[in-house]
C-alpha positions as protocol buffer text, in pm:
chain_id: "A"
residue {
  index: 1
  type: UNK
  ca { x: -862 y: -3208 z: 938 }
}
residue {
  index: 2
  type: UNK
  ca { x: -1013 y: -3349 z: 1250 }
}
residue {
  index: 3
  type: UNK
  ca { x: -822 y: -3256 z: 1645 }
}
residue {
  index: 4
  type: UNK
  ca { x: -941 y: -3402 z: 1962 }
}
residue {
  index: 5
  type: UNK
  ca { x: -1195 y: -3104 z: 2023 }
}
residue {
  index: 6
  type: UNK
  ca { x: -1209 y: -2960 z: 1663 }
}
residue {
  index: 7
  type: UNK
  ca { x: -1217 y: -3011 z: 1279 }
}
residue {
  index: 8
  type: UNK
  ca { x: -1092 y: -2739 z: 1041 }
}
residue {
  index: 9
  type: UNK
  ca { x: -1169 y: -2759 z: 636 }
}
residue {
  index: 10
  type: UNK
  ca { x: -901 y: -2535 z: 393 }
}
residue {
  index: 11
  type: UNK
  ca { x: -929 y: -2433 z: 49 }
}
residue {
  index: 12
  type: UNK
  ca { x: -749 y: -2258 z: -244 }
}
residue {
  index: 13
  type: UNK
  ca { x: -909 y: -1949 z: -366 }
}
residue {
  index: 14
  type: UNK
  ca { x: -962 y: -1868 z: -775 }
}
residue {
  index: 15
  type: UNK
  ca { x: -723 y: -1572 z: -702 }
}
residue {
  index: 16
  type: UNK
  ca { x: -454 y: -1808 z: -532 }
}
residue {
  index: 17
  type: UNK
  ca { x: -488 y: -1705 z: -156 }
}
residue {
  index: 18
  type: UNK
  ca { x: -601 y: -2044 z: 107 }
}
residue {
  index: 19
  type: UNK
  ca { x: -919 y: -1950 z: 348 }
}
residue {
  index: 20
  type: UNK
  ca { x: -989 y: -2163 z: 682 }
}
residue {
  index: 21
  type: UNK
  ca { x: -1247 y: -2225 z: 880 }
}
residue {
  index: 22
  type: UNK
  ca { x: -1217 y: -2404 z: 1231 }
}
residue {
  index: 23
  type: UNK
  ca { x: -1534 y: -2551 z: 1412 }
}
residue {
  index: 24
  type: UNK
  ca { x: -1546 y: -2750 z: 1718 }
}
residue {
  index: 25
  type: UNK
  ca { x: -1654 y: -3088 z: 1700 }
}
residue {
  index: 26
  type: UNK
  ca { x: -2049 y: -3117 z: 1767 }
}
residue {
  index: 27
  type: UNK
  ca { x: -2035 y: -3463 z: 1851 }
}
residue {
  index: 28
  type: UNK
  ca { x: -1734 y: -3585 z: 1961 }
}
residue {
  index: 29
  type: UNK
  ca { x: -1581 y: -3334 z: 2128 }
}
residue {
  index: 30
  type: UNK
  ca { x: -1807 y: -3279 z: 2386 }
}
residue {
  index: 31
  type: UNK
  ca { x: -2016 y: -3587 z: 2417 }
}
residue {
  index: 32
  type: UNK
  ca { x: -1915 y: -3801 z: 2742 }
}
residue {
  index: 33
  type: UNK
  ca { x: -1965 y: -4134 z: 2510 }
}
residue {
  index: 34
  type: UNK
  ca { x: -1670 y: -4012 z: 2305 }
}
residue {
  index: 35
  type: UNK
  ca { x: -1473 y: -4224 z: 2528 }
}
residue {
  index: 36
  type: UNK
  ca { x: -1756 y: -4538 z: 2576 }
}
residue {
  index: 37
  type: UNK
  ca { x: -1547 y: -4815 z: 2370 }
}
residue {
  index: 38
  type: UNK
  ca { x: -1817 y: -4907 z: 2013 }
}
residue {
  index: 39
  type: UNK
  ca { x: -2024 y: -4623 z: 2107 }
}
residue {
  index: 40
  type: UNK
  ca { x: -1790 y: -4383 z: 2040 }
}
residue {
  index: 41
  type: UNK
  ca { x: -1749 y: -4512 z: 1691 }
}
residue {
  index: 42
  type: UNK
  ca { x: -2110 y: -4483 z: 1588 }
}
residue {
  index: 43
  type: UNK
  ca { x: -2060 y: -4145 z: 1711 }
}
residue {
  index: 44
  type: UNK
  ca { x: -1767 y: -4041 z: 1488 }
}
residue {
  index: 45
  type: UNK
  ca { x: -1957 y: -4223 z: 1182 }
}
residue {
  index: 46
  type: UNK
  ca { x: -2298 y: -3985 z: 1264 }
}
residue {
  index: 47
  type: UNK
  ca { x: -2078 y: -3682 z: 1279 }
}
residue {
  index: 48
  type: UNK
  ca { x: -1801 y: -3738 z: 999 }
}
residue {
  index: 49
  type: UNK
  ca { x: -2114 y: -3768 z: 740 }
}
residue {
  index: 50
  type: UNK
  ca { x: -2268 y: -3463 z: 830 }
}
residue {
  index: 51
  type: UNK
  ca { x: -1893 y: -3271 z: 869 }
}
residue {
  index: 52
  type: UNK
  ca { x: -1814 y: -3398 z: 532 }
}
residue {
  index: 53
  type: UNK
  ca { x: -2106 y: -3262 z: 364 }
}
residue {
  index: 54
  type: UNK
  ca { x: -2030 y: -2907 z: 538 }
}
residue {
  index: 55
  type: UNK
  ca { x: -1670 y: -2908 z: 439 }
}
residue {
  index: 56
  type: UNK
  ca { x: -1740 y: -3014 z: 138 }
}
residue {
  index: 57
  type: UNK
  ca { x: -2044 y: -2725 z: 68 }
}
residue {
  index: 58
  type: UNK
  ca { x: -1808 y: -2495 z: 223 }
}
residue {
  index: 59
  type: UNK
  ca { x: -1516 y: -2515 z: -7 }
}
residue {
  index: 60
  type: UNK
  ca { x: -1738 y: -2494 z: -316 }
}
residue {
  index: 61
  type: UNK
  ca { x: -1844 y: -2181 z: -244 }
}
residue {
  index: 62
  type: UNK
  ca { x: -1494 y: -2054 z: -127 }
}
residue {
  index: 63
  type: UNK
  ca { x: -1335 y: -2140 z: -458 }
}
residue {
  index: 64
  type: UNK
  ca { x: -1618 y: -2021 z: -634 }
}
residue {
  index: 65
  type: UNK
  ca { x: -1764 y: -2350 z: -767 }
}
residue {
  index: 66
  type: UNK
  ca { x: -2090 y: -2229 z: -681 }
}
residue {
  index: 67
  type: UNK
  ca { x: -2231 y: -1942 z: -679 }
}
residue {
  index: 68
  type: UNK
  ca { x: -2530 y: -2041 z: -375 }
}
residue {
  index: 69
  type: UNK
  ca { x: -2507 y: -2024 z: 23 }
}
residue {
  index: 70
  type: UNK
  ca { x: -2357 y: -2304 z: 183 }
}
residue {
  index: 71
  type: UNK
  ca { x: -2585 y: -2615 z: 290 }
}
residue {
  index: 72
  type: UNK
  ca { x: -2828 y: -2526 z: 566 }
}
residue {
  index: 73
  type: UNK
  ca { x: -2884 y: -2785 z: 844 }
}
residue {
  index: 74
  type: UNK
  ca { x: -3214 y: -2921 z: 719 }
}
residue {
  index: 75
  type: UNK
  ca { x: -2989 y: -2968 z: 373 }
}
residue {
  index: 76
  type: UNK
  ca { x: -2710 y: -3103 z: 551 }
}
residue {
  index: 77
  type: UNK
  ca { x: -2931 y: -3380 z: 696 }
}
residue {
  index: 78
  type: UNK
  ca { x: -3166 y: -3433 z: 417 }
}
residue {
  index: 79
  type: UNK
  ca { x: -2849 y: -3493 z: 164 }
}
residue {
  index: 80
  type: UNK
  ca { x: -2732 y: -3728 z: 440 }
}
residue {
  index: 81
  type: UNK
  ca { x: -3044 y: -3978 z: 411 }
}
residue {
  index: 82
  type: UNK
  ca { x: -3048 y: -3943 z: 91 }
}
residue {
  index: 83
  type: UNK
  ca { x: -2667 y: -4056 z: 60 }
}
residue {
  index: 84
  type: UNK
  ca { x: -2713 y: -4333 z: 340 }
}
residue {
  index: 85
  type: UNK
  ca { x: -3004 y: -4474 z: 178 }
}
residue {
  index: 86
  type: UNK
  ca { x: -2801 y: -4504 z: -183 }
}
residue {
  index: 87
  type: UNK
  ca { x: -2516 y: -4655 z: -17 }
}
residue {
  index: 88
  type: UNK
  ca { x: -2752 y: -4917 z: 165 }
}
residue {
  index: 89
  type: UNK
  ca { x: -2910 y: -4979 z: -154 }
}
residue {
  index: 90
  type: UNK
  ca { x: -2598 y: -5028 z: -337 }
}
residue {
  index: 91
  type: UNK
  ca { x: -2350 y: -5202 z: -81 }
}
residue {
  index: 92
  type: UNK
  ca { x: -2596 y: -5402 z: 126 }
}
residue {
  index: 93
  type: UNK
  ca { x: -2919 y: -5483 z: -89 }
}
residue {
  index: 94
  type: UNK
  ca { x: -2789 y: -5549 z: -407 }
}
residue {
  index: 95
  type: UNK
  ca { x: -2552 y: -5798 z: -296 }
}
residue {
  index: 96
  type: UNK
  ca { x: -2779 y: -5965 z: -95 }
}
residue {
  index: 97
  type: UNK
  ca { x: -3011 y: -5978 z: -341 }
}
residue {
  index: 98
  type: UNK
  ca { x: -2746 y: -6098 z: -595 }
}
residue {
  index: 99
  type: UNK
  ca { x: -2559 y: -6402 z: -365 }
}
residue {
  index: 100
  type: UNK
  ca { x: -2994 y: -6517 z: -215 }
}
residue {
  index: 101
  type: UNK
  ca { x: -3024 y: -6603 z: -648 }
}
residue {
  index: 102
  type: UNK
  ca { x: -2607 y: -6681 z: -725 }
}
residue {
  index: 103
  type: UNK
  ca { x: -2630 y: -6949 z: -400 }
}
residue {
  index: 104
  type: UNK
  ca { x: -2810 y: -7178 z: -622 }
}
residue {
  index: 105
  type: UNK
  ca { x: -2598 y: -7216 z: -873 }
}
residue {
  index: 106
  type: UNK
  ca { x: -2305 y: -7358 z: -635 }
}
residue {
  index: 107
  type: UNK
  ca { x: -2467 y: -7469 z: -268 }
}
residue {
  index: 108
  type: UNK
  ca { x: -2782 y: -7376 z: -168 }
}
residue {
  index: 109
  type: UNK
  ca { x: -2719 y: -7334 z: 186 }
}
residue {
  index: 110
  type: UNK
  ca { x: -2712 y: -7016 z: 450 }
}
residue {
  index: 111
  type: UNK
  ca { x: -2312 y: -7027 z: 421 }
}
residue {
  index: 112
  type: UNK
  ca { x: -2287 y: -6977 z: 97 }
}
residue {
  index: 113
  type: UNK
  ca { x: -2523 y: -6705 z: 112 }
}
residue {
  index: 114
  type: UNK
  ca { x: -2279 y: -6519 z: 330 }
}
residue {
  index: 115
  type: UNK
  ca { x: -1993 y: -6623 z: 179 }
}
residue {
  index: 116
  type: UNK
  ca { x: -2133 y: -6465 z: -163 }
}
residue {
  index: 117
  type: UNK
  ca { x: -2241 y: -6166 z: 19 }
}
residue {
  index: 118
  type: UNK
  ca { x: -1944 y: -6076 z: 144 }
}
residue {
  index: 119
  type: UNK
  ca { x: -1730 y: -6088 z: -170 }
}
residue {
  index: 120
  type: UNK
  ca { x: -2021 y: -5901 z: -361 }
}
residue {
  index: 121
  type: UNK
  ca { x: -1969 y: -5660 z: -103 }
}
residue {
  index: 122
  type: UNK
  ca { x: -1619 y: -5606 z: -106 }
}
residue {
  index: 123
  type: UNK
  ca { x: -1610 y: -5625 z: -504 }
}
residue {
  index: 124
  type: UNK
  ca { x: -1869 y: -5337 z: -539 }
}
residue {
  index: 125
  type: UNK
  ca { x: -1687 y: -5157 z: -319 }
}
residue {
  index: 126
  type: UNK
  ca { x: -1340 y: -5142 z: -484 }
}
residue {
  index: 127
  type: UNK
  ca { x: -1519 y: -5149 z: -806 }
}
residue {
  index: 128
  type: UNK
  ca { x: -1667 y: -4839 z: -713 }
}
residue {
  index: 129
  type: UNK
  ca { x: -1411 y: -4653 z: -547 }
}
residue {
  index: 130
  type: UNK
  ca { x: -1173 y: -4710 z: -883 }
}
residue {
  index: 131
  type: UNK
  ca { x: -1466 y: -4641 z: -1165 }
}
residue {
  index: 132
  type: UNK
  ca { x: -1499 y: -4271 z: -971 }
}
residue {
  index: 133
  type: UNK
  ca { x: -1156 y: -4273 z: -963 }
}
residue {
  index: 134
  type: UNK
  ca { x: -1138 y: -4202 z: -1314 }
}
residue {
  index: 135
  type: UNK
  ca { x: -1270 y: -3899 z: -1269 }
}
residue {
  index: 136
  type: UNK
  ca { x: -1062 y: -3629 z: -1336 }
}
residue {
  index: 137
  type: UNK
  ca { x: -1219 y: -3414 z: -1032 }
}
residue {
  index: 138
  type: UNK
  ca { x: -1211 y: -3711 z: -790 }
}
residue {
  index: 139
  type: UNK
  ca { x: -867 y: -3769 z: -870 }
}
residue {
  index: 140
  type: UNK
  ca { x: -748 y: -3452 z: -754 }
}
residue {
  index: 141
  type: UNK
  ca { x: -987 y: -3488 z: -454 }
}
residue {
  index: 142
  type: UNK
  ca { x: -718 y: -3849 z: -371 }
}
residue {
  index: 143
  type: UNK
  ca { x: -480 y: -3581 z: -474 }
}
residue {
  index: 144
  type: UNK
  ca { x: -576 y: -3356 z: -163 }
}
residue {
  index: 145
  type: UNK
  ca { x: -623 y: -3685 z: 48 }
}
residue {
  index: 146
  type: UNK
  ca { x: -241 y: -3783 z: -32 }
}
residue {
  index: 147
  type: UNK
  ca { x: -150 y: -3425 z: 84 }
}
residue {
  index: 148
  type: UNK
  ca { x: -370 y: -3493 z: 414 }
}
residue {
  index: 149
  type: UNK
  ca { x: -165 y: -3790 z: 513 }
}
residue {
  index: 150
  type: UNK
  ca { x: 169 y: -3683 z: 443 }
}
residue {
  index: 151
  type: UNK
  ca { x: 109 y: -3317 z: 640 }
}
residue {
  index: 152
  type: UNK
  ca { x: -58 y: -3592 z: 941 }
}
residue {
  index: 153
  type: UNK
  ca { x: 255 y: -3785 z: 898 }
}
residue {
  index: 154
  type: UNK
  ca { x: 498 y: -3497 z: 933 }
}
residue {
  index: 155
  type: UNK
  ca { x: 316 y: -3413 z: 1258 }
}
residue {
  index: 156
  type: UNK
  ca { x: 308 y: -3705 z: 1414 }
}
residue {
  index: 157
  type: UNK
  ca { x: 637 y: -3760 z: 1375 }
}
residue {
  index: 158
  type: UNK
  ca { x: 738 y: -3432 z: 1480 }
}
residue {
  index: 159
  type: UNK
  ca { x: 873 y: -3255 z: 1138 }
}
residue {
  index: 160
  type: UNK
  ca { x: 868 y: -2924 z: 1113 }
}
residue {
  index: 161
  type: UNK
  ca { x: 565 y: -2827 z: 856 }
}
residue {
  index: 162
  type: UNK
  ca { x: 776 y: -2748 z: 564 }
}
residue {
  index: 163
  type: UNK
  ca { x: 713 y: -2891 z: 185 }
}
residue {
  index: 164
  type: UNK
  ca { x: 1083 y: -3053 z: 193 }
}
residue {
  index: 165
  type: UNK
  ca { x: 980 y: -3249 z: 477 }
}
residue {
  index: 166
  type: UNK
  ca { x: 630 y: -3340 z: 446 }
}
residue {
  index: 167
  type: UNK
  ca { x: 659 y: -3482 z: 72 }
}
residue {
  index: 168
  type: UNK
  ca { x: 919 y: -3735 z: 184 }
}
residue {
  index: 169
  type: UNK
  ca { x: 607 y: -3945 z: 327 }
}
residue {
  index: 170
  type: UNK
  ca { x: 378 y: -4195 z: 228 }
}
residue {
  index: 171
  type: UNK
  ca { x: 18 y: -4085 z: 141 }
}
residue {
  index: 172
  type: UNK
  ca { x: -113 y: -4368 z: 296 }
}
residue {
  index: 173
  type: UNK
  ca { x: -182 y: -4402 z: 635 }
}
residue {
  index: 174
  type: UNK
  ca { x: -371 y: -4636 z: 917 }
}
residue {
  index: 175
  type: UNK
  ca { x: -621 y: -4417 z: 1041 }
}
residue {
  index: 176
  type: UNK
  ca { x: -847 y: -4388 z: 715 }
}
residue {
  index: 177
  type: UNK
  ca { x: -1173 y: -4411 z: 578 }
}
residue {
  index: 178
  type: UNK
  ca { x: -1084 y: -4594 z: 304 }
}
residue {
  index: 179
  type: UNK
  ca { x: -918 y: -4794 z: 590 }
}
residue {
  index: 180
  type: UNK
  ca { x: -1284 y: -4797 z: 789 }
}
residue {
  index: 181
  type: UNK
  ca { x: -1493 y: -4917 z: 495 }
}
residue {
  index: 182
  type: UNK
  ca { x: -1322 y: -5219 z: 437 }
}
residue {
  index: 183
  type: UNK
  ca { x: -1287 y: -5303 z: 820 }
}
residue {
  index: 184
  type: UNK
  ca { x: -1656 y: -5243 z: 795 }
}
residue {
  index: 185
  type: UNK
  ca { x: -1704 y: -5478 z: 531 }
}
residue {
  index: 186
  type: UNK
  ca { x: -1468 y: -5765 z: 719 }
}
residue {
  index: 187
  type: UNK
  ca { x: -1678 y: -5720 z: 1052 }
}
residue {
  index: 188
  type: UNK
  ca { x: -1987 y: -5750 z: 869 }
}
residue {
  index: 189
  type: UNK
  ca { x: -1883 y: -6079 z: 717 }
}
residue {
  index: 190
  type: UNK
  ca { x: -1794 y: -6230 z: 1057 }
}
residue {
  index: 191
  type: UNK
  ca { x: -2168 y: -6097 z: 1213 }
}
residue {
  index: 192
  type: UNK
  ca { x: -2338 y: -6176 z: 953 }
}
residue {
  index: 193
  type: UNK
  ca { x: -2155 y: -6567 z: 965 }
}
residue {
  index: 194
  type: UNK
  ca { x: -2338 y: -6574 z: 1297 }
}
residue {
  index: 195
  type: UNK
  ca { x: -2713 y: -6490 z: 1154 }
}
residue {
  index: 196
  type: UNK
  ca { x: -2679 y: -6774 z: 885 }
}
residue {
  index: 197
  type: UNK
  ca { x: -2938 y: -6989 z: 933 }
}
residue {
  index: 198
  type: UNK
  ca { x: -3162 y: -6697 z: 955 }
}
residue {
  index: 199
  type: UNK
  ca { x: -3446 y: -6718 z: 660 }
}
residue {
  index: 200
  type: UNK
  ca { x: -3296 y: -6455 z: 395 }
}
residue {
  index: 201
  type: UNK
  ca { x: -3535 y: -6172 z: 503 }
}
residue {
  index: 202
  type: UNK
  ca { x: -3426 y: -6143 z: 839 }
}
residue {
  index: 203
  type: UNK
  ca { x: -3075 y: -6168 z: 654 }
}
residue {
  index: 204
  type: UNK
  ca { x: -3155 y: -5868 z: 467 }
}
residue {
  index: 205
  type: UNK
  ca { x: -3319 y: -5671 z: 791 }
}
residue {
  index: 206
  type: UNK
  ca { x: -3029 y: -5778 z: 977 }
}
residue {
  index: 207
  type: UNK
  ca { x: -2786 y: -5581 z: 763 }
}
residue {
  index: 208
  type: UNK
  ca { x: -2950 y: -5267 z: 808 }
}
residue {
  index: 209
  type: UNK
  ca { x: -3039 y: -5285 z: 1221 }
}
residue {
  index: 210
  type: UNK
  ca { x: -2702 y: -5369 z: 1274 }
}
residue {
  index: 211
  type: UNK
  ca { x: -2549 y: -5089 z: 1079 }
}
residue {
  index: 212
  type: UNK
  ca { x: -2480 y: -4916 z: 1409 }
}
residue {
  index: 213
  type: UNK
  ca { x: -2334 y: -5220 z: 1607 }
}
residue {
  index: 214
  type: UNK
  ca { x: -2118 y: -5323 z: 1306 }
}
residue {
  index: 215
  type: UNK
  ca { x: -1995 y: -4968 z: 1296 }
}
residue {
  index: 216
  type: UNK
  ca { x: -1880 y: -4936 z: 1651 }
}
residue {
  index: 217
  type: UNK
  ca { x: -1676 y: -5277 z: 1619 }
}
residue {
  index: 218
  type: UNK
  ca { x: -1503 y: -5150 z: 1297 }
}
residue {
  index: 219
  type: UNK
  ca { x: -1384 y: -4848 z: 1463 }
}
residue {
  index: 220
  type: UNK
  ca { x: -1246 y: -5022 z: 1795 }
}
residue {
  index: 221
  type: UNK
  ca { x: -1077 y: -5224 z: 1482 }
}
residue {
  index: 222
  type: UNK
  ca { x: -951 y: -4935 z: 1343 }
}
residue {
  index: 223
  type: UNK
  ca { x: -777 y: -4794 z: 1619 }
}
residue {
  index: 224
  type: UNK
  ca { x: -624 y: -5130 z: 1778 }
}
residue {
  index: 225
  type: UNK
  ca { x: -487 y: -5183 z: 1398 }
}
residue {
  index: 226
  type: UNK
  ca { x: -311 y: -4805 z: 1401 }
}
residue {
  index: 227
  type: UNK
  ca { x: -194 y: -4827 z: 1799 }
}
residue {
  index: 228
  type: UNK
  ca { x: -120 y: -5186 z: 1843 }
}
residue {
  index: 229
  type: UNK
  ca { x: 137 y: -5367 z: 1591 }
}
residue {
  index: 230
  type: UNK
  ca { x: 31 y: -5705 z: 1671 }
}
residue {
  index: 231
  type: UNK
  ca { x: -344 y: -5579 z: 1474 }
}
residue {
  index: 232
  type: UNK
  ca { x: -126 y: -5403 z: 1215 }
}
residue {
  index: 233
  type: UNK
  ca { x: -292 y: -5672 z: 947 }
}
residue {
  index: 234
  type: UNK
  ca { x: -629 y: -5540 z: 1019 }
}
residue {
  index: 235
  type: UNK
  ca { x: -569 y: -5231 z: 805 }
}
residue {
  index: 236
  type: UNK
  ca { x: -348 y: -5370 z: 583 }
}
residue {
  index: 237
  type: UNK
  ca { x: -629 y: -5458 z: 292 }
}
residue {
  index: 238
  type: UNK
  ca { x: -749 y: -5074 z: 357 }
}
residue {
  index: 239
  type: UNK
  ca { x: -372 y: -4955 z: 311 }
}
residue {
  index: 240
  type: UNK
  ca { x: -368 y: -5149 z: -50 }
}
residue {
  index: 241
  type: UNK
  ca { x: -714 y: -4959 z: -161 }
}
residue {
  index: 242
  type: UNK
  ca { x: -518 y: -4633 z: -53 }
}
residue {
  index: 243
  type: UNK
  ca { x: -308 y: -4710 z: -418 }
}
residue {
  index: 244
  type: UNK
  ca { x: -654 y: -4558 z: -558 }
}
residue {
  index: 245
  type: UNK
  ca { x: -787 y: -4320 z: -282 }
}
residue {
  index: 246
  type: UNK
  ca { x: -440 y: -4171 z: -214 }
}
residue {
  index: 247
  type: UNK
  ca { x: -226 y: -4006 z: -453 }
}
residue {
  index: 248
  type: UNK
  ca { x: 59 y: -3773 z: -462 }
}
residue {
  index: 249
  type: UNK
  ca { x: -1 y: -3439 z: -413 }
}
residue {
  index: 250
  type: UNK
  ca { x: 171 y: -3093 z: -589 }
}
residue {
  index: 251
  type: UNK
  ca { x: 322 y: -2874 z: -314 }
}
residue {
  index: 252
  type: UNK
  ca { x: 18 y: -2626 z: -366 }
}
residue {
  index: 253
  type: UNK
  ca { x: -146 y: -2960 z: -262 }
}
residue {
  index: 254
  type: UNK
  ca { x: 26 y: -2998 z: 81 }
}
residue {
  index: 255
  type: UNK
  ca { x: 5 y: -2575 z: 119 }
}
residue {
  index: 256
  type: UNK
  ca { x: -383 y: -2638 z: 188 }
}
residue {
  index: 257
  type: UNK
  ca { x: -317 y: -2934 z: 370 }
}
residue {
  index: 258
  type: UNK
  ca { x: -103 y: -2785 z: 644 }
}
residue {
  index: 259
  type: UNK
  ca { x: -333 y: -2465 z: 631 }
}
residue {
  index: 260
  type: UNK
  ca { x: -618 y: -2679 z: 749 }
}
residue {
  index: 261
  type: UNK
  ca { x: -431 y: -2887 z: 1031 }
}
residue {
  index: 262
  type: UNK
  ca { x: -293 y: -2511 z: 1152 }
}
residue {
  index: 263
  type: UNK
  ca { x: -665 y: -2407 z: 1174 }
}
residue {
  index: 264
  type: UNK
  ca { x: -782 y: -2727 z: 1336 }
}
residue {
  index: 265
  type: UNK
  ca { x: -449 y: -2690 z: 1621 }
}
residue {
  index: 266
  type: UNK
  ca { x: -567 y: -2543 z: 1948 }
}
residue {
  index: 267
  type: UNK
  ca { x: -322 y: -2289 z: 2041 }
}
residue {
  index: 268
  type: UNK
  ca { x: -85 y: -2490 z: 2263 }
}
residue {
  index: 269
  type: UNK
  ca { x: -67 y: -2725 z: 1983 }
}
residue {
  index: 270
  type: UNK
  ca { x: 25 y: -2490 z: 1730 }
}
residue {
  index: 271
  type: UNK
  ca { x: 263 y: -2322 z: 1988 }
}
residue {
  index: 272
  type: UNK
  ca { x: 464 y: -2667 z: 1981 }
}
residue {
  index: 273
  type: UNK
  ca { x: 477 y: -2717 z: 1618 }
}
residue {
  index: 274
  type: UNK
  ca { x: 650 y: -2375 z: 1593 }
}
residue {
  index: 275
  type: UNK
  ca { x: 871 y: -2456 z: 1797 }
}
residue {
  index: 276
  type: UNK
  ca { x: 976 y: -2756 z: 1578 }
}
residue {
  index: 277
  type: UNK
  ca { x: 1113 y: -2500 z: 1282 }
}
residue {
  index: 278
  type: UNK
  ca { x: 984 y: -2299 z: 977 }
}
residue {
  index: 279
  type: UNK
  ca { x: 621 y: -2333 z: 875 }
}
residue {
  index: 280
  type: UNK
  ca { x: 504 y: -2321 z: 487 }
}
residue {
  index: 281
  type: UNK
  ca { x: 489 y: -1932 z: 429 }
}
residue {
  index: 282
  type: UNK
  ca { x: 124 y: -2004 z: 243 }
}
residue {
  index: 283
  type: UNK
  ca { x: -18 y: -2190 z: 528 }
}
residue {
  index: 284
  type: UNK
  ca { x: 82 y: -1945 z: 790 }
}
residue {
  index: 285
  type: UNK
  ca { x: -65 y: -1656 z: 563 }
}
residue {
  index: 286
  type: UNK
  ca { x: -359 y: -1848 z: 484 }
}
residue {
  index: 287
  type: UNK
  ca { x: -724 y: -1650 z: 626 }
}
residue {
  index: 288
  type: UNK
  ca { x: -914 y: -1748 z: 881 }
}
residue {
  index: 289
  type: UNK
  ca { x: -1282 y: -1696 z: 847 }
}
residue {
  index: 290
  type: UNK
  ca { x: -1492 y: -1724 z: 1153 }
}
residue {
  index: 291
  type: UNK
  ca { x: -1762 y: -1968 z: 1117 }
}
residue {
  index: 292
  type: UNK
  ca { x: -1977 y: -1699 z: 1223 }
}
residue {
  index: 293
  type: UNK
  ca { x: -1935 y: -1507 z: 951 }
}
residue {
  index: 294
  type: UNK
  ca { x: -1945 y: -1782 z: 669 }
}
């Protein structure tokens, strides 16, 4: 769970009991370009990769997954260009590669280049997201995901942080990666409709420099679609790949969910949600480890 100035990560023990862990934001939080408009989005992209990795390392040792030490840094960020430099390979090479030879069997011409690139794109990408959604583990994972959106939803809407009303909700909702990676790949289509009568190499080079810019104008995307209604439709193809990243949760499901937006709550926050009604008895008794001590 990310908060303005914090992100929290939750987990269900082997023995039953949820453990927390809260962390302020490195990035984000504190940065003064947090609030510069397409910088700020290259920002959250930097730091969600590298908090993903440590939430994720985290809870594998807390439910006893694994046996080693968390991730150190060095890990952290070596995993991380390792993982960018598959997904560049996979989502921006390969379909390059694969619309430069495809173009000549319909119109050899820049446009159709593009136009072939970005459906490649966008196929490998759903393609992808469903064949690990098969996955018995990754299921559960969408599992969790549903739980995260429905607990977001309650609070937003200012439910009290009980099962009976946070199950009621969608697990789908706006502000989502699976959301951001298709925004991503519409931008990119648009940009890269502007560079087509580049010769394909600067093509190719072009869809790794601008990585960064493409990023920041997804995000401003992202949050006009959730906050203004009239840019609903932007999100709208990333709400209909939520039918495979999303799924509903068990109520030990949306436990660990509210455990970790609790954590993540500064304490005026969490003062107001009590205030709303009764909590979920697991997520209030839920421990909180000091990231100190992890």
């Amino acid at each position: 769970m990310r908060a303005p100035a914090a992100w929290a990560v939750a987990c269900r023990r082997p023995d039953g009991s949820i453990i927390s862990q809260r962390n302020e934001l490195p990035l984000s939080g504190r940065s003064p370009l947090r609030k510069v408009p397409f910088l700020r989005g290259v920002l959250v992209l930097v730091e969600s990769l590298s908090l993903g990795f440590r939430a994720l390392s985290w809870s594998a040792v807390q439910s006893g997954a694994e046996e080693e030490d968390e991730l150190s840094r060095p890990q952290v960020i070596g995993t991380m260009i390792v993982a960018v430099a598959v997904a560049i390979a996979l989502f921006i090479l390969l379909p390059a590669f694969a619309a430069d030879y495809l173009k000549g069997f319909l119109s050899d011409s820049s446009l159709a280049f593009v136009v072939l690139d970005g459906i490649l794109r966008i196929a490998l990408i759903v393609l992808y997201i469903w064949a690990i959604s098969r996955s018995k583990e990754i299921r559960r994972v969408f599992q969790y995901h549903g739980a995260e959106h429905k607990t977001i939803h309650a609070y937003e809407n200012g439910d009290p942080l009980t099962i009976g009303a946070i199950q009621p909700y969608s697990p789908r909702h706006p502000r989502c990666g699976t959301s951001f990676i298709l925004i991503v790949a519409m931008v990119a289509f648009v940009v890269f409709l502007a560079l087509a009568p580049l010769p394909f190499v600067w093509q190719v080079l072009a869809r790794i420099v601008l990585i960064p810019v493409i990023a920041g104008l997804s995000y401003e995307v992202l949050k006009l679609g959730a906050n203004r209604k009239w840019m609903a439709w932007a999100n709208q193809p990333g709400i209909w790949l939520q039918r495979i990243t999303t799924l509903e949760p068990s109520d030990d499901m949306v436990e660990v969910a509210v455990a970790s937006l609790l954590a993540a709550l500064s304490d005026e926050e969490l003062a107001l949600v009590e205030e709303r009604g009764p909590i979920v008895a697991a997520a209030l008794a839920a421990e909180r480890e000091d990231p100190a001590d992890g």
